[in-house]
C-alpha positions in Angstrom: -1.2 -6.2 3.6 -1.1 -2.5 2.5 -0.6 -0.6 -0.7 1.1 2.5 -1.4 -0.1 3.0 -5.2 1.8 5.3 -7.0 1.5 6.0 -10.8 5.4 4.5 -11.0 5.4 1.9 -8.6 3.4 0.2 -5.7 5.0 0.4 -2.1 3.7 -3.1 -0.4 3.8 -3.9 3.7 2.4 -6.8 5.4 1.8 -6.9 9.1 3.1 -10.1 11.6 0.5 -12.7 12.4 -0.8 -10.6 15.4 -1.7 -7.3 13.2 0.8 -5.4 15.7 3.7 -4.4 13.7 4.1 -3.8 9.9 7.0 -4.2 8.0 7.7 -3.2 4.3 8.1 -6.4 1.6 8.7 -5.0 -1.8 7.9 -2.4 -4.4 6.4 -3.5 -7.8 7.3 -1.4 -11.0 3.9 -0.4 -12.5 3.8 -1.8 -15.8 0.0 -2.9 -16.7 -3.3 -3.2 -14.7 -2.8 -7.2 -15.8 0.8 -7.3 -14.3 0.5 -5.1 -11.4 -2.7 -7.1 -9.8 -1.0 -10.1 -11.1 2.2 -9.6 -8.5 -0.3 -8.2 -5.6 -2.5 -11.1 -6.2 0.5 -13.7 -5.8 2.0 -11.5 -2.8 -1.8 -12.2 -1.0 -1.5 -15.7 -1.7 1.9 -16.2 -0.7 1.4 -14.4 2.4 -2.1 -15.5 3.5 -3.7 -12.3 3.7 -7.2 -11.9 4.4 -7.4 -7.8 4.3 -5.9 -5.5 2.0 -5.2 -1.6 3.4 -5.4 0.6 0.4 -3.8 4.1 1.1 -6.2 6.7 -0.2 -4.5 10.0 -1.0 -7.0 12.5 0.2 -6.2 16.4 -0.4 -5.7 17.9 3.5 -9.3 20.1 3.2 -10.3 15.8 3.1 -11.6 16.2 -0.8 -11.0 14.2 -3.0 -8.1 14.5 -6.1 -7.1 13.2 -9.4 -5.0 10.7 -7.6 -7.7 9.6 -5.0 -9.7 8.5 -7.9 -6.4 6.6 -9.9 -6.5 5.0 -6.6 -9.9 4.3 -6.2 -10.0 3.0 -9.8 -6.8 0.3 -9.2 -8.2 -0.8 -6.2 -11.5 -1.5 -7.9 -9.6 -3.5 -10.4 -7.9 -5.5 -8.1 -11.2 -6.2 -6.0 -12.6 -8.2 -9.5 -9.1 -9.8 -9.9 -9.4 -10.9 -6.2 -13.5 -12.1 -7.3 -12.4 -14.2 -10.8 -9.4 -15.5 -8.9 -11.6 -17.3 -6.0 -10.5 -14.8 -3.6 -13.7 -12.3 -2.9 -12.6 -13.0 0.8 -10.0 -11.1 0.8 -11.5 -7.5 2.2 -10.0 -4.5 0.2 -10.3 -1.5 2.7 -8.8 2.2 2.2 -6.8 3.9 4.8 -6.3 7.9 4.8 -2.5 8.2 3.5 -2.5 11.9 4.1 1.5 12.8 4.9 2.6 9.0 4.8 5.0 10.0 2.5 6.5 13.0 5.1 6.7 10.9 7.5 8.6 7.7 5.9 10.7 9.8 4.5 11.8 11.5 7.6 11.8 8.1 9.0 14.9 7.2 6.0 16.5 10.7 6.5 16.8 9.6 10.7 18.1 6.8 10.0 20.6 8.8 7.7 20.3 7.0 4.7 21.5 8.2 1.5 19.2 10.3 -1.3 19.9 7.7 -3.8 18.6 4.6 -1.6 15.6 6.2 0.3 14.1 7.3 -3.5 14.8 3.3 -4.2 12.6 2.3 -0.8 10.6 5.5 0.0 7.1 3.8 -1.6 7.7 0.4 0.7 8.5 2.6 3.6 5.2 4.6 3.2 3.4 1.0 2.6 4.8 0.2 6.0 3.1 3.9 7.3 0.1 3.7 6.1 -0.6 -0.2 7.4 1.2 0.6 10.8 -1.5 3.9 11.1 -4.3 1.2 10.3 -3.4 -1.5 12.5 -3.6 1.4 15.3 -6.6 2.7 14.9 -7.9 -1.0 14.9 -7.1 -1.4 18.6 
């Protein structure tokens, strides 16, 4: 599974059972710590998971910026959620997510969809980016 953590919302993708493709499964409305590790938690379960790609939003000189560290922090959270819940198996891993968002969005604009829908999917579609970029560099 892979996160796209925004301050607004959370893009999620989950990859097939070969970790070849990704494809993007839903975006949760951030609303509290408590509710947002709530849904991911049940999305891992639900799913099976046994990894979770964390898209780190590194500035492009590679230093770190006020978001990297939101990220850093929520990912934190959800790696003691995963430990009280009886799920410290589950690996949280981060992933560079440096121009995910370009690129899913260019990947919405060629497939000519509309302003109004790609703002509703763009944080799925980068999920999708960021775990397809991971799987890659796994081979």
């Amino acid at each position: 599974m892979a996160l796209d953590v925004g301050d607004k919302r959370i893009g999620i993708a989950i990859s097939d059972a070969l970790g070849i493709t990704a494809q993007g499964i839903t975006t949760v409305r951030r609303e509290s710590i408590k509710k947002d590790t709530d849904a991911i938690l049940s999305l891992i379960r639900e799913n099976s998971c046994r990894r979770v790609v964390v898209g780190l939003p590194i500035n492009l000189n590679g230093s770190d910026s006020i978001q990297t560290e939101k990220v850093r922090g929520f990912a934190e959270k959800l790696k003691n959620k995963l430990r009280s819940n009886g799920l410290a198996e589950v690996e949280v891993v981060y992933h560079d997510e440096r121009f995910t968002t370009k690129i899913a969005e260019a990947v919405l604009i060629e497939a000519d969809m509309r302003r109004e829908k790609r703002r509703e999917i763009i944080d799925r579609q980068s999920a999708v980016v960021i775990l397809q970029s991971y799987l890659s560099s796994q081979r």
